[in-house]
N, C-alpha and C positions, 0 to 999 in steps of 0.2 A: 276301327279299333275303339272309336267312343262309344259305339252304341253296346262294346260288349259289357260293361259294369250295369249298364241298365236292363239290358235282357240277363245278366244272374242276379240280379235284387229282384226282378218281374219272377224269374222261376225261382228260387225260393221263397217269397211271400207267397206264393200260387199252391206252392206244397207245404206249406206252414201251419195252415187250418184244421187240416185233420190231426194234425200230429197234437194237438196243443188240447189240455182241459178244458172244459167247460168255463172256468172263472177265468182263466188267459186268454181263450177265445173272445169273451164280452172286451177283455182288453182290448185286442187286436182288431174287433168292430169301432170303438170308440177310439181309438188311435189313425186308422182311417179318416172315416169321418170328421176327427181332427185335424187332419192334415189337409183335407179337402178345404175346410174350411180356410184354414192356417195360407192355400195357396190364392187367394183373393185377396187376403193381407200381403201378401208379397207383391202381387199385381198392382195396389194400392200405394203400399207405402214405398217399394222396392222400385217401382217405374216412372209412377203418374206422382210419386214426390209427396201423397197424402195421408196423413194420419189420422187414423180412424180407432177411436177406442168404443166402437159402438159392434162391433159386429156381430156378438152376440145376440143384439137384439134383430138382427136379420136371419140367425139362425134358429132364433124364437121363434118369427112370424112363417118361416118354410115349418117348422115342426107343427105351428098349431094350423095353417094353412092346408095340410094335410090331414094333419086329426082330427078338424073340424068339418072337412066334407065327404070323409070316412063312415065318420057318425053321422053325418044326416044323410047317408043312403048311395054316395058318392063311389063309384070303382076304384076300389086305391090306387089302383097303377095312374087314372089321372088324378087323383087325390096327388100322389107324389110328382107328377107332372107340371100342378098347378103350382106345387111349393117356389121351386126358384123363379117363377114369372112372378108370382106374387112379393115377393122376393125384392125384384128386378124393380117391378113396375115403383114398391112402397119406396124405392134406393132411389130412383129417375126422380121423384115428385118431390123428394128430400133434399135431393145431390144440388140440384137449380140451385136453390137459395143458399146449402150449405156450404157450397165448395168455393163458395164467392170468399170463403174465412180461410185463412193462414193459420198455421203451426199450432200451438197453444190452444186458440180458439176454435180453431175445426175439431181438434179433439174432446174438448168440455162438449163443445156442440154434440157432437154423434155417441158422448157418453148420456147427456140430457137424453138423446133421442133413447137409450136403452132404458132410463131411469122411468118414461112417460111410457113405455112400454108398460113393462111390469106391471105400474099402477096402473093401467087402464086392464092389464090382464087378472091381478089379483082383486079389483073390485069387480068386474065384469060376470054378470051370472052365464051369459052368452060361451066364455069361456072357462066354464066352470070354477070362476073364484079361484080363492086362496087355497079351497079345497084342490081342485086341478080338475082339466079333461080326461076323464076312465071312458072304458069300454071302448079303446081305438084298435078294429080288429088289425089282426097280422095284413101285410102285405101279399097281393096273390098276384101270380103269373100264370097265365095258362089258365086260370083256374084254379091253381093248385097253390092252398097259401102256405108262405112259408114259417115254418113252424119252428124251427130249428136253428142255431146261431150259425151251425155250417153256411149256410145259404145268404142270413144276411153279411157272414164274412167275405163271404164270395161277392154278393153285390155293393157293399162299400170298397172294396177291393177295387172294379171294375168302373164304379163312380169316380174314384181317388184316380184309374190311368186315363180316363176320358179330360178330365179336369186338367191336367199335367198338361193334356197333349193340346187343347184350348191353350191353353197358359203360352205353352211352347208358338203355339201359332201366332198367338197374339201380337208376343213379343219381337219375332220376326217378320210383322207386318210393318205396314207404311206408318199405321197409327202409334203401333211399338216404339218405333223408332222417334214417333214426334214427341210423344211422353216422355220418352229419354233425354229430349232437347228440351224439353220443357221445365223437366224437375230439375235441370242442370241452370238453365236459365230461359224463366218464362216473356220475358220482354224479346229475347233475341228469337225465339223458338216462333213467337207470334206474328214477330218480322216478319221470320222465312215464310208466312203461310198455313202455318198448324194451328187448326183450331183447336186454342187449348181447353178453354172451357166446355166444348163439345166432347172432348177426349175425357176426359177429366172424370163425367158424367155417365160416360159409357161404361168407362173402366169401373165407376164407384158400382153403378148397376151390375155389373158381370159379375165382381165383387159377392155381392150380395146372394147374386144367384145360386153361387157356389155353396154359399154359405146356407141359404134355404132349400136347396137339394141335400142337401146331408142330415139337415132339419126335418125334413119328408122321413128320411130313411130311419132318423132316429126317434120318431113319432111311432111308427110299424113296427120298430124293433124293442121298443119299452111299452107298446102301449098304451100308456099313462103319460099327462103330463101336466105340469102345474109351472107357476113362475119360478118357485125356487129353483126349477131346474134351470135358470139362466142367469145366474147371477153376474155381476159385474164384475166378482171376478173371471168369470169364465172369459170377455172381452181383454182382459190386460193376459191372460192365459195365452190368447190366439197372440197377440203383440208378440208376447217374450218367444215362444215359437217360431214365429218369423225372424225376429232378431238375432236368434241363437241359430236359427238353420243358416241361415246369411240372404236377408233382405235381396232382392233384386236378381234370383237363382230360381229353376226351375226344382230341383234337388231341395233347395233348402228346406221348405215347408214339410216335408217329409222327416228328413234329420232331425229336424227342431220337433216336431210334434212326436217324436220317436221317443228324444232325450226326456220333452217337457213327461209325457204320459208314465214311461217308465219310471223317473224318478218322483211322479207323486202318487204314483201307486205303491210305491216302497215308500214312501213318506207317511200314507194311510195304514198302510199296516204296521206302521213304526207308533205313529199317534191313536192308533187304538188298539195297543197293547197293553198287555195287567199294568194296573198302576199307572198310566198318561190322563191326564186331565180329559173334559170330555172336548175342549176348545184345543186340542193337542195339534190336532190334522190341520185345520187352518193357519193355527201360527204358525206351523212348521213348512206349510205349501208359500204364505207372502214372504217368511224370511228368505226360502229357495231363489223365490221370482226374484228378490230383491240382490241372492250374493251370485246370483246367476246372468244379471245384469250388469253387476259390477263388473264380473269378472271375461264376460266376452268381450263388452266397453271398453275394456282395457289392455286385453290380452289379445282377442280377436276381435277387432272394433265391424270387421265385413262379415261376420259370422264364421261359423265350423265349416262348411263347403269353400270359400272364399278361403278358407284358409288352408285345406287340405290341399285344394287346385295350386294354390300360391306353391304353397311346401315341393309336391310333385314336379313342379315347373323349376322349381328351384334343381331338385335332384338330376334333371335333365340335361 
């Protein structure tokens, strides 16, 4: 009986693509993608107890990790390959030193780490500057590249249930569970035997992966790319996503990247309309993040899943 909600959301998403315009489609890719990433922040901060305001800049390094071996002669399909190892690997060499920081400080940490990003991406001529990386052909399968947004609908589509069902495995592994002991309590959890700093490390890496495989995909699917495409706010973006879907849920990251995308796509079309300032879309996207935190913090403190599940269970 569980698995039927999730086989009618898999088939309608699956018939959704064709039916949809050209500019709802670009949506429906970038909300994917979103959510992919959105499901490594739930792994992070929902299991292993870690707060990460950097993730963006891991979804940076998959994006140019792909466009840059695109354009130097590389076959995109390992071009997108390489993303989340590179990904993985830049996450493991960071995670060591950073994961050793708590609450407050782990998060400045891994915002720092997005902040050093940037700057070494928009000084870097390597990475085409402030200007950006052009000329990142399409993605090809088969040979046959894909040209058309149907197609990368379908493959961030297909990334988004790979990811899930990792997520899902994860969490009902040995390690799942030590994580779970751990962000509950890390001294007792260490007692038992769980190496938490090993866990900790892996998860921050898988993390990442996800988040630089979506970065491949969105590298093939625009082309082009530059720093301002990963702004910092894009990092508290993935946060509020996970926090509104309900932290520590397979489901969530989905929900939340659903609500977050849809309502700041109605935000952007609200803030560049006749007469809105040209600063209109940003103020109106941090005040969202900001009453939309208030308001599940207090209403839904486990998020919209967490709270649906609660409600149902209730009516039972």
């Amino acid at each position: 009986m569980r698995a039927w909600p999730i086989l009618a959301v898999a088939a309608v998403t699956l018939a959704l693509p064709p039916l949809l315009p050209e500019r709802q489609l670009s949506v429906f890719i970038l909300l994917m993608l979103a959510a992919t990433v959105t499901a490594g922040v739930s792994l992070l901060m929902g299991y292993a107890g870690q707060v990460s305001l950097g993730q963006g800049a891991f979804y940076a390094i998959g994006a140019y990790a792909a466009g840059l071996s695109a354009v130097h002669g590389v076959p995109t399909l390992l071009g997108l390959a390489a993303a989340p190892i590179v990904a993985a690997l830049v996450a493991a060499v960071l995670g060591a030193p950073l994961l050793r920081l708590r609450g407050h400080h782990l998060a400045f940490a891994t915002l720092a780490v997005q902040l050093i990003l940037l700057s070494l991406l928009g000084q870097g001529s390597w990475a085409g500057g402030a200007i950006g990386l052009q000329g990142i052909p399409p993605l090809s399968v088969a040979g046959t590249p894909l040209r058309d947004d149907l197609g990368y609908a379908y493959l961030a589509w297909a990334v988004l249930a790979v990811v899930l069902l990792i997520s899902r495995n994860v969490v009902d592994s040995r390690a799942g569970r030590g994580l779970r002991a751990a962000a509950g309590s890390e001294i007792a959890a260490a007692a038992g035997g769980v190496p938490v700093g090993g866990y900790r490390v892996v998860v921050f890496a898988l993390s990442a992966a996800f988040a630089g495989l979506a970065g491949g995909i969105y590298a093939f699917y625009l082309g082009y790319l530059a720093p301002g495409s990963f702004p910092l706010l894009l990092s508290i973006e993935f946060v509020v996503m996970a926090v509104v879907g309900g932290l520590g849920t397979i489901a969530g990251p989905v929900v939340g990247a659903t609500v977050i995308t849809l309502l700041v796509q109605a935000l952007n079309e609200l803030g560049t309309g006749r007469g809105m300032p040209s600063y209109a879309p940003v103020v109106l996207s941090y005040a969202v993040y900001a009453i939309l935190l208030v308001v599940v913090v207090r209403y839904l403190p486990r998020g919209i899943v967490p709270a649906v599940a609660l409600a149902r269970k209730g009516r039972s």
